[in-house]
C-alpha positions as CSV (number, residue, x, y, z in Angstrom):
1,X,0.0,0.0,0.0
2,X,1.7,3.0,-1.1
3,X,0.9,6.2,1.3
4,X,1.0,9.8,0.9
5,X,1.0,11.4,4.2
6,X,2.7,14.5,4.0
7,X,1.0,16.7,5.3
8,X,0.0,19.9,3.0
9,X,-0.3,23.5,3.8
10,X,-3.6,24.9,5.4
11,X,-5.2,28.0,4.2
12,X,-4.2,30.9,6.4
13,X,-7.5,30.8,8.1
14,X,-7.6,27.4,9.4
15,X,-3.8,27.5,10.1
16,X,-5.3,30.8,12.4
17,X,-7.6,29.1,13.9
18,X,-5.6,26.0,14.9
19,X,-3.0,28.4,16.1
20,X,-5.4,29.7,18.9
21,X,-6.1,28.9,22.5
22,X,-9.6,27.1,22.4
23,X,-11.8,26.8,25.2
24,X,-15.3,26.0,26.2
25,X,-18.8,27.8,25.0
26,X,-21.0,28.6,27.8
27,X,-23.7,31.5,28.2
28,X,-21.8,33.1,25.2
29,X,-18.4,32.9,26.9
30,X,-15.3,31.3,26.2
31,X,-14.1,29.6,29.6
32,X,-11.4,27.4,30.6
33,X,-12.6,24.1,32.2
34,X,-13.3,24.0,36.1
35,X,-10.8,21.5,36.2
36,X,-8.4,23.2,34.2
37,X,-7.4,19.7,32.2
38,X,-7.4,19.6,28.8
39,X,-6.4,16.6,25.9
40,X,-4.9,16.5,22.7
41,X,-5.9,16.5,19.4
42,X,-4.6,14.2,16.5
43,X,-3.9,14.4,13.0
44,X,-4.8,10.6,11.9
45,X,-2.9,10.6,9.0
46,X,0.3,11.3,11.1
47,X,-0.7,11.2,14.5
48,X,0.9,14.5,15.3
49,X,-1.1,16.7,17.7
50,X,-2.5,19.4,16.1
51,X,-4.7,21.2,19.1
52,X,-5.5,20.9,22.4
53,X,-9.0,21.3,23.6
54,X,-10.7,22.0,27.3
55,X,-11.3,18.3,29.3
56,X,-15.1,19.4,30.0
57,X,-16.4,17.5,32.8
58,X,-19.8,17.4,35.0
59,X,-19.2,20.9,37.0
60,X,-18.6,22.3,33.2
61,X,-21.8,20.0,31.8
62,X,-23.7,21.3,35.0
63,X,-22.8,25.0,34.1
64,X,-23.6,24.8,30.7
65,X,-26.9,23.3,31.3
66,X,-28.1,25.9,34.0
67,X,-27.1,28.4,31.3
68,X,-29.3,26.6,28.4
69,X,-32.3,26.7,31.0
70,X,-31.9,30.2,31.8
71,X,-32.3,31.1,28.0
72,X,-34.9,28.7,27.6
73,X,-37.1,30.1,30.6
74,X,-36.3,34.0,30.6
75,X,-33.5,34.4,28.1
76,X,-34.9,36.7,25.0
77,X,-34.5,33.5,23.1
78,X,-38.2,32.8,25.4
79,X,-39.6,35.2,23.3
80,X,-38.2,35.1,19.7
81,X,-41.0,35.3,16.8
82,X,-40.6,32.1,14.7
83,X,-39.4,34.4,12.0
84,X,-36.3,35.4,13.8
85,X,-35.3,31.8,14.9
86,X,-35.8,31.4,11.0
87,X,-33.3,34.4,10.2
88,X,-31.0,33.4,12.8
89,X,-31.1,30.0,11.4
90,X,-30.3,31.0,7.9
91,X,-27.9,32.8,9.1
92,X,-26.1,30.3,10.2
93,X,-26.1,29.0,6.6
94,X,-24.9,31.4,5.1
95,X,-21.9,31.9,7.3
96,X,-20.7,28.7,7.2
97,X,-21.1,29.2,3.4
98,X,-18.7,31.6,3.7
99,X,-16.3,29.7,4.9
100,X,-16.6,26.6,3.9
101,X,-13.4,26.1,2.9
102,X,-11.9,26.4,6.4
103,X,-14.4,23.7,8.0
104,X,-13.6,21.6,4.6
105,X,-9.6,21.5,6.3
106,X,-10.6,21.6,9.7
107,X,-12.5,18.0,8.8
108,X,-10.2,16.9,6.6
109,X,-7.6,17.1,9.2
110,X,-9.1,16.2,13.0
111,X,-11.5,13.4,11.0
112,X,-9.1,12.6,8.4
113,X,-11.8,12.2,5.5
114,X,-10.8,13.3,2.1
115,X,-10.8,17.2,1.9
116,X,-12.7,17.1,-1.4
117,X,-15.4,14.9,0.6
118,X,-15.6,17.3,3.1
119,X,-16.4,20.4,1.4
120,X,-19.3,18.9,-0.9
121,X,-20.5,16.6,1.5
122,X,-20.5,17.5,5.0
123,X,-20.0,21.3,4.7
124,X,-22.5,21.8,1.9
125,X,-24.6,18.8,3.8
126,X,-24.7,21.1,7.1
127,X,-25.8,24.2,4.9
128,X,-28.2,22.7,2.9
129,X,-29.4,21.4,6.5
130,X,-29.4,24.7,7.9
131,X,-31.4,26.4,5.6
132,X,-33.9,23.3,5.2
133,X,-34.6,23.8,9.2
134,X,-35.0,27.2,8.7
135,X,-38.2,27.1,7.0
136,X,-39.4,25.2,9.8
137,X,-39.7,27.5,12.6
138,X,-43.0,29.2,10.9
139,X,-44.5,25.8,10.2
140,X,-44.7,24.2,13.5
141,X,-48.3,24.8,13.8
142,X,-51.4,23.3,16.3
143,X,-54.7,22.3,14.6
144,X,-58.2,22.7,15.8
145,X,-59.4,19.0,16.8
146,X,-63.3,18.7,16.3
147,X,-64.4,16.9,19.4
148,X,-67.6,15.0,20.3
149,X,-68.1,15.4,24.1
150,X,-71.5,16.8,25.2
151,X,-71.4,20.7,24.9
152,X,-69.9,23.6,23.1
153,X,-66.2,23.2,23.3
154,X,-63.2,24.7,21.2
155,X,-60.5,22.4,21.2
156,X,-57.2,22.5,19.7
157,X,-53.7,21.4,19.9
158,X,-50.0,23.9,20.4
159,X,-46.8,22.6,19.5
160,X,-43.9,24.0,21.9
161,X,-40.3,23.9,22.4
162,X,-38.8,20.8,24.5
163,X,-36.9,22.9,27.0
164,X,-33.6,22.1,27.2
165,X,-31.7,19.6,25.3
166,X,-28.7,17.3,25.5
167,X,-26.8,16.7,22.0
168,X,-23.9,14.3,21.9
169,X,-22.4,13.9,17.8
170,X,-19.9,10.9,17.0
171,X,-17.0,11.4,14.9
172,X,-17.5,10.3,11.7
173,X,-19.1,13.6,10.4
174,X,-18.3,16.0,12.9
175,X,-19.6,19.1,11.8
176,X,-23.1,17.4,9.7
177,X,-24.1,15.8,12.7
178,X,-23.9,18.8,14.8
179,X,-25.7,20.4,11.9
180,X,-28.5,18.0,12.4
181,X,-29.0,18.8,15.9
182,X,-28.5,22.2,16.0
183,X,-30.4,23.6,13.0
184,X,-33.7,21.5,14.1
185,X,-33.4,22.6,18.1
186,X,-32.7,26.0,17.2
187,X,-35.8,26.4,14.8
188,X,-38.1,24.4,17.4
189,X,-36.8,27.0,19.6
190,X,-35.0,24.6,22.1
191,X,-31.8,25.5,23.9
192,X,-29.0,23.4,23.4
193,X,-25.8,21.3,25.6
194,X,-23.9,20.2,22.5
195,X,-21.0,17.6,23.6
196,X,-18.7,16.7,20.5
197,X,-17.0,13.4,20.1
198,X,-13.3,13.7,21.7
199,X,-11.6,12.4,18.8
200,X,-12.8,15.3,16.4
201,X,-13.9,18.5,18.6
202,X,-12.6,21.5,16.1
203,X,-15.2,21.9,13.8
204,X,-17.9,22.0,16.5
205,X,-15.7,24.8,18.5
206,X,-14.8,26.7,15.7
207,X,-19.1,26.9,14.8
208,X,-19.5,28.4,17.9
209,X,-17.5,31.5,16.9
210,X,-20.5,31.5,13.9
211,X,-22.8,31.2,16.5
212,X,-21.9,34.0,18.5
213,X,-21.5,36.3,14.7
214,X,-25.1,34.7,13.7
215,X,-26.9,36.6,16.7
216,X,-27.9,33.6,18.9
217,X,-28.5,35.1,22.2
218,X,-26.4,33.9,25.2
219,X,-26.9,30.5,26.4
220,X,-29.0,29.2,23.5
221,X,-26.2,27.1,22.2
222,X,-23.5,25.9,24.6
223,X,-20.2,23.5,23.6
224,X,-18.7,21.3,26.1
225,X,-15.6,19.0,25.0
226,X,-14.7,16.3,26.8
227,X,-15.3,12.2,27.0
228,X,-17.6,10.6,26.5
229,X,-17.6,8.9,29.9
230,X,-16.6,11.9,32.0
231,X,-18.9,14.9,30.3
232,X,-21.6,12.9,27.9
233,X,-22.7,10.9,30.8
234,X,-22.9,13.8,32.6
235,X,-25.1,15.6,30.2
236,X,-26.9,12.1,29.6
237,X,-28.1,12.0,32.8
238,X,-28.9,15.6,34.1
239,X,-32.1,15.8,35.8
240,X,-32.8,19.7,34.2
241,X,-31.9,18.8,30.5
242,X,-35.5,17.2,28.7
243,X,-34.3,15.5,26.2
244,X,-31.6,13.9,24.9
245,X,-30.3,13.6,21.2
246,X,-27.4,10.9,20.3
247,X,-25.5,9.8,17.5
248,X,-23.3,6.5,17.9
249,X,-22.8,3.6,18.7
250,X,-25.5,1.3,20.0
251,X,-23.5,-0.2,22.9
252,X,-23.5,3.8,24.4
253,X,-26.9,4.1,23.1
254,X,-28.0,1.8,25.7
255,X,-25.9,3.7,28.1
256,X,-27.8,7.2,27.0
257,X,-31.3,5.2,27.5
258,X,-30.6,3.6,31.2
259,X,-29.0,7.7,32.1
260,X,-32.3,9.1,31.2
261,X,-34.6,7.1,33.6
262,X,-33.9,9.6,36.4
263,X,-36.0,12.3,35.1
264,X,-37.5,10.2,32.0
265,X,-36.2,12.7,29.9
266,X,-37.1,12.2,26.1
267,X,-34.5,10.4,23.9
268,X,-33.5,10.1,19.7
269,X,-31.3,7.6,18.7
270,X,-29.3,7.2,15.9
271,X,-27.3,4.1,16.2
272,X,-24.9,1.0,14.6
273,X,-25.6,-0.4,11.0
274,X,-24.6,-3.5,9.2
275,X,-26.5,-2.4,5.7
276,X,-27.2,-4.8,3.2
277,X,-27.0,-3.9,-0.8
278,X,-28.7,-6.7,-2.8
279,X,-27.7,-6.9,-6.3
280,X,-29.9,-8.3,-8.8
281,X,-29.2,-10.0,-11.9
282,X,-30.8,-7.6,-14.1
283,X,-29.4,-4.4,-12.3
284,X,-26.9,-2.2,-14.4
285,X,-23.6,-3.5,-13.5
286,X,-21.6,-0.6,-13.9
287,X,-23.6,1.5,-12.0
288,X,-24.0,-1.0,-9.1
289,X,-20.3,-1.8,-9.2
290,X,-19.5,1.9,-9.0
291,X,-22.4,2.2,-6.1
292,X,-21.3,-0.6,-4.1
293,X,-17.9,0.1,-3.9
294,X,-18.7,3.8,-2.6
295,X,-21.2,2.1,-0.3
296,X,-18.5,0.8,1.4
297,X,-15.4,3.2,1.0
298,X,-17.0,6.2,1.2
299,X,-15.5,8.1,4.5
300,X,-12.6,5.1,5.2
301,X,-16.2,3.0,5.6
302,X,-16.8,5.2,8.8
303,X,-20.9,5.6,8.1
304,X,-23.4,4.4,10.3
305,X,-25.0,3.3,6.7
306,X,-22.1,1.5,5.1
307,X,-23.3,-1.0,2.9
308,X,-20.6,-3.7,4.5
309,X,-23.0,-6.6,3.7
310,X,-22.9,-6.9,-0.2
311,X,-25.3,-9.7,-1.6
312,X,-24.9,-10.4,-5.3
313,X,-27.0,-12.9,-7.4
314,X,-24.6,-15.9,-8.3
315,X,-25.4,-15.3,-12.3
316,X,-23.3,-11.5,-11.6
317,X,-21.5,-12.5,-8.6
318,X,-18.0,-13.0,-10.2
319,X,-18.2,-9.6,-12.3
320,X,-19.1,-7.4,-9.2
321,X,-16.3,-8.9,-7.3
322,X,-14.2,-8.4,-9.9
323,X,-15.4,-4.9,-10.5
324,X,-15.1,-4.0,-6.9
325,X,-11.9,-4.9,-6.3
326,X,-10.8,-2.9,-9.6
327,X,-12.6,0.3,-7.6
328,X,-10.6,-0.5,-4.7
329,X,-7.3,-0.7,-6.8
330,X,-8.1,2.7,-8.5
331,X,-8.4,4.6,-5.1
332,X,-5.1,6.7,-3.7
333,X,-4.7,6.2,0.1
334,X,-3.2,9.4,1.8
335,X,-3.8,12.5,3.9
336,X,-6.8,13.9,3.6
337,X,-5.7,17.1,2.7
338,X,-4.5,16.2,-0.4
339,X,-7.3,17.3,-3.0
340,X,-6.4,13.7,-5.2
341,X,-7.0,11.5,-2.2
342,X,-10.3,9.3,-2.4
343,X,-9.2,7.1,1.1
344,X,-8.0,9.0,4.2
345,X,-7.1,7.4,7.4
346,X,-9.2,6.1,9.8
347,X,-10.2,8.3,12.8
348,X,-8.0,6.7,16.0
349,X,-5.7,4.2,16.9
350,X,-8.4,2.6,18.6
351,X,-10.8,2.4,15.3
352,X,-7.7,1.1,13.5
353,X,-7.3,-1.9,15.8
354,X,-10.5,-2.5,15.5
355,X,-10.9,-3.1,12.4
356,X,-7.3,-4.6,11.7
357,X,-8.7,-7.2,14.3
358,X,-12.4,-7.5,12.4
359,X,-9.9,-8.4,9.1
360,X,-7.9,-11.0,11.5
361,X,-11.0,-12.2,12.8
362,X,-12.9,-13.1,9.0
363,X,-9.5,-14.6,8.0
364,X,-9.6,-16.7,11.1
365,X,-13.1,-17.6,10.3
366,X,-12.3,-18.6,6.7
367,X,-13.0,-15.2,4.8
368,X,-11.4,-15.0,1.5
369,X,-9.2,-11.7,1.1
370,X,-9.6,-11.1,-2.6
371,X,-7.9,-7.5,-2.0
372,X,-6.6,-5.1,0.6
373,X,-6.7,-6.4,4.2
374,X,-3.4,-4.8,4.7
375,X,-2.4,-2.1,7.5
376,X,-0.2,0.5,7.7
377,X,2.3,0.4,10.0
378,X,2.9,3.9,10.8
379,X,2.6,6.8,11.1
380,X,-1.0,7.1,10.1
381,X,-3.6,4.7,10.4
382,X,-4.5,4.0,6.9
383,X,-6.3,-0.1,6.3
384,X,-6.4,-0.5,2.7
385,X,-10.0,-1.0,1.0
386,X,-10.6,-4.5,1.7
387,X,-13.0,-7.4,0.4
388,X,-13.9,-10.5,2.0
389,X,-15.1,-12.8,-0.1
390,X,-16.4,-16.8,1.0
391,X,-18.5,-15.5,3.9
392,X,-21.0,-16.3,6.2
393,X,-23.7,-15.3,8.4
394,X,-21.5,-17.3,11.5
395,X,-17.8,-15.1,11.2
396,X,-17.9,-11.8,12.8
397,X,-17.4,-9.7,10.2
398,X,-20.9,-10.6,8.7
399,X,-22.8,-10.4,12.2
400,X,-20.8,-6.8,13.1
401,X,-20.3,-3.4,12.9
402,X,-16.8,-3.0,11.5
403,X,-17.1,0.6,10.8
404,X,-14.2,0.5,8.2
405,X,-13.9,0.1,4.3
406,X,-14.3,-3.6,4.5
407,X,-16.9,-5.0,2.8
408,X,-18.1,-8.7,3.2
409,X,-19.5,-10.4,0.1
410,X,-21.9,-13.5,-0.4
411,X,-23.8,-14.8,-3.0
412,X,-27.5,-15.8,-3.5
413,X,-29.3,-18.1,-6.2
414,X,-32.9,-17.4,-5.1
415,X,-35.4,-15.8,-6.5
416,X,-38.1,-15.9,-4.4
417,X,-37.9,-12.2,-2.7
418,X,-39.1,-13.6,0.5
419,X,-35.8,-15.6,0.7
420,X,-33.7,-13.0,-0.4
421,X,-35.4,-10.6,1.8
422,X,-34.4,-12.9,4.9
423,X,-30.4,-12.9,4.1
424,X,-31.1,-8.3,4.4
425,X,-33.0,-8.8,7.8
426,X,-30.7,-11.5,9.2
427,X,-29.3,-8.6,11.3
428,X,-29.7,-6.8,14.6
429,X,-29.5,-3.6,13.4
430,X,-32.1,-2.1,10.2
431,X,-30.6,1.3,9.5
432,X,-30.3,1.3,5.6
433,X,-30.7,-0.7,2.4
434,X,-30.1,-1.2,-0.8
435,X,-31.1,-2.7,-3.8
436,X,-29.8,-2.7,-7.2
437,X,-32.5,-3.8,-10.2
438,X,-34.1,-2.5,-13.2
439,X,-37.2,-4.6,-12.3
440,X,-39.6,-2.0,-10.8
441,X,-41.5,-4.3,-9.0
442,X,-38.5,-6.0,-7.6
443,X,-37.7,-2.9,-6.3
444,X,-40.3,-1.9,-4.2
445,X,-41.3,-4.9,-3.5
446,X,-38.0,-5.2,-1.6
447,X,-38.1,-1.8,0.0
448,X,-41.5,-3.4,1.5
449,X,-40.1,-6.1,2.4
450,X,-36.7,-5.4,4.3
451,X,-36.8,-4.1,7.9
452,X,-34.9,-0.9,7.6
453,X,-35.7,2.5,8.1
454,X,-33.6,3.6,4.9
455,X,-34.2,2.0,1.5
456,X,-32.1,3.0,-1.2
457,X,-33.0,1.8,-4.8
458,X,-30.1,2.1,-7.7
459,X,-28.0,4.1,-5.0
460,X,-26.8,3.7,-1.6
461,X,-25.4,6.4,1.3
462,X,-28.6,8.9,0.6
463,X,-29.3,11.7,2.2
464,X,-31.3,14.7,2.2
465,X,-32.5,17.2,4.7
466,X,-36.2,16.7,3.6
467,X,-35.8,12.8,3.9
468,X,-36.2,11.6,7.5
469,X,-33.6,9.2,8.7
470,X,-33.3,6.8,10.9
471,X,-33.0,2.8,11.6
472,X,-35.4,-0.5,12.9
473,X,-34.4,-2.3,15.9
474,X,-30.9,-2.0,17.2
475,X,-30.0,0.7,14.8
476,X,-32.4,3.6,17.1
477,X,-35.5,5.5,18.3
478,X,-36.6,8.3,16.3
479,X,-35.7,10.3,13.5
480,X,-33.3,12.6,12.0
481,X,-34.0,15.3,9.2
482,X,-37.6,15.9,7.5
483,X,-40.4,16.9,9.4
484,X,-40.9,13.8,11.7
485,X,-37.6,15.0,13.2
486,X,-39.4,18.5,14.7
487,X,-41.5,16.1,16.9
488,X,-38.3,15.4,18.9
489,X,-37.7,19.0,19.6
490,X,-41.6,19.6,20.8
491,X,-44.4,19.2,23.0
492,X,-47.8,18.9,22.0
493,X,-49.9,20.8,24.7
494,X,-54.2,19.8,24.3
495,X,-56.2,22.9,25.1
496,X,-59.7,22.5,25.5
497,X,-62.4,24.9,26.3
498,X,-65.9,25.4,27.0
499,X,-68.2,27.5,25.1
């Protein structure tokens, strides 16, 4: 595996803003932690530390959150017209629009993703976001509910903020997920703990400074860094935040659900994949080849939605292996920064053993490596695009998340769509889908079929503001994006009167 991990310039804005002291956003301050700890930041691509950032912990979590309830309660925030959460909002938008480029570098070098990746998909993502939210703040109407009790009665329904609300974002997409948790809060017109993942705090710090420029009164949005164990079960947990918001894994999911009883505190999940993409023997094979391939590679294979479960029909099984593995061969492995890079590293030296040990594991179990499986050994932790071929619903690597570009590949001879709909559900998780065919039928008859709360038909990885996401069984509670999403961030209060 030939490397490129040079490192190459930064603009003069994000080399400014690495170059600063960063601390903690609370009640529209920057403060040092109470405890006056802090941790470093790595570069994956050369493990170099490139920042250091505050070590949050409760007492910071416990500040932050009696700010957020000041706004919510008596803050002017309390009495914001829907239009001017909408401005705000957009504002927001159009500010990060403005720099985009900077947050494209700042991703591409905490996360490690490919800089070119960065800028059209996660910074244009969290835009795009942004200014979809917007338009909600005006739209979160009651209705008038025609009732049948004896009398004269006027009854009708209000929709109203949460309160407060606890958001904890992974790693994988730093600055999109906060977009996702922010730009709905803000337009429902919540107040907000935001807790980044330790691994890849800069984007989220560096939005605050927007956030302060957009007009967002003190306390509305707060940023605490710090682990996961020390200040996101403190915020998990809080008996004065209402809800809860949480992207990751479903091992800490669990965690996030059994720290809410105290107050029974409202909780979204978005949780762990293990997405199946069926491929039919009448699909077009070069654009399923092509899709399948980016299924899995896209962002190192760090996506909740990865399709790491690749089912082709045995009459094209040989062709898409073949084809994948010619994707695989065609991709150039280096630091993200570099604008010809389509494989950064992978986030941690944790995520790289794990998934080092997940390609250990299916070669143990019998797996076929047809290509990749390879490591580097330093500095960097780059795992080559890998595909396991010869597997089985018993070996690890079939039954769980990996979370890296490894992609496991069986083949089926049935065409009974009952059968074939049983190999996709064989899972715990049911966050995404797809299926490749020209066959119309076939392909919504599938997408009817499969137990997963994302079906993608001719594509894979989809996404879009207006489309709500989220997963079946162990993959979640709740969803993200679209209008189902503004029912995590409100009450619905029944008035009823007598005439």
């Amino acid at each position: 595996m030939t490397i490129t991990t040079e490192r190459p310039a930064l603009s003069s804005a994000a080399a400014a803003y690495l170059s600063k002291e960063r601390k903690l956003f609370i009640d529209g301050k920057w403060v040092a932690a109470k405890s006056g700890k802090s941790f470093a930041v790595e570069d994956p691509a050369t493990q170099e530390t490139i920042a250091r950032v505050p070590a949050g912990d409760k007492d910071d979590i416990d500040l932050a959150v009696r700010a957020a309830r000041r706004a919510f309660e008596s803050g002017p925030w309390a009495s914001f017209k829907p239009a001017e959460r909408s401005r705000i909002v957009w504002r927001l938008a159009d500010l990060l629009e403005q720099h985009r480029d900077e947050f494209a570098e700042l991703e591409a070098l905490d996360n490690g993703k490919p800089v070119t990746n960065a800028r059209n998909g996660d910074v244009q993502g969290s835009i795009e976001m942004f200014r979809y939210m917007a338009g909600w703040a005006t739209r979160l109407n009651g209705e008038t509910i025609s009732v049948s009790s004896p009398g004269n009665w006027h009854a009708y329904t209000l929709r109203e903020p949460i309160g407060v609300v606890g958001q904890i974002i992974p790693w994988n997409f730093p600055l999109m997920m906060a977009a996702w948790k922010l730009a709905p809060a803000l337009a429902a017109g919540c107040t907000i703990v935001l807790k980044p993942a330790e691994q890849t705090p800069l984007s989220a710090l560096r939005f605050g400074e927007l956030i302060q420029e957009a007009g967002v009164p003190d306390g509305v949005v707060n940023i605490v860094t710090g682990y996961g164990e020390t200040a996101g079960a403190a915020l998990a947990e809080h008996p004065d935040v209402d809800k809860v918001a949480f992207t990751g894994s479903t091992e800490v999911g669990k965690l996030i659900v059994k720290a809410s009883a105290g107050n029974l505190k409202r909780v979204s999940l978005e949780l762990g994949g293990k997405s199946p993409a069926i491929v039919f023997p009448d699909a077009d094979l070069d654009l399923a080849i092509a899709g399948t391939a980016a299924a899995i590679f896209y962002n190192q294979g760090q996506c909740c939605t990865a399709g790491s479960r690749l089912f082709a029909h045995k009459r094209v099984y040989d062709r898409i292996v073949a084809g994948i593995v010619a994707e695989a061969g065609k991709m150039k492995v280096g630091h993200g920064l570099d604008p010809t890079v389509s494989l950064g590293p992978l986030v941690s030296k944790e995520q790289h053993e794990r998934v080092t040990g997940f390609i250990q594991s299916g070669r143990h179990d019998g797996a076929e490596v047809v290509t990749g499986g390879n490591a580097s050994a330093g500095p960097g932790y780059f795992v080559e695009p890998t595909v396991l071929a010869k597997t089985n619903r018993d070996m690890r690597v079939v039954r769980e998340e990996i979370f890296g570009p490894v992609v496991c590949v069986q083949s089926f001879d049935d065409d009974d769509l009952d059968a074939v709909a049983k190999f996709a559900n064989d899972t715990e998780y049911g966050l995404q889908a797809s299926v490749w065919t020209q066959n119309l039928r076939v392909a919504h008859m599938m997408a009817r079929k499969i137990k997963a709360g994302t079906i993608c038909i001719n594509t894979h990885n989809y996404g879009d503001p207006a489309w709500p996401f989220g997963g079946y069984k162990q993959s979640g509670w709740g969803r993200e994006m679209g209008k189902e999403v503004m029912e995590h961030y409100t009450e619905t209060k029944s008035v009823a009167a007598r005439l």
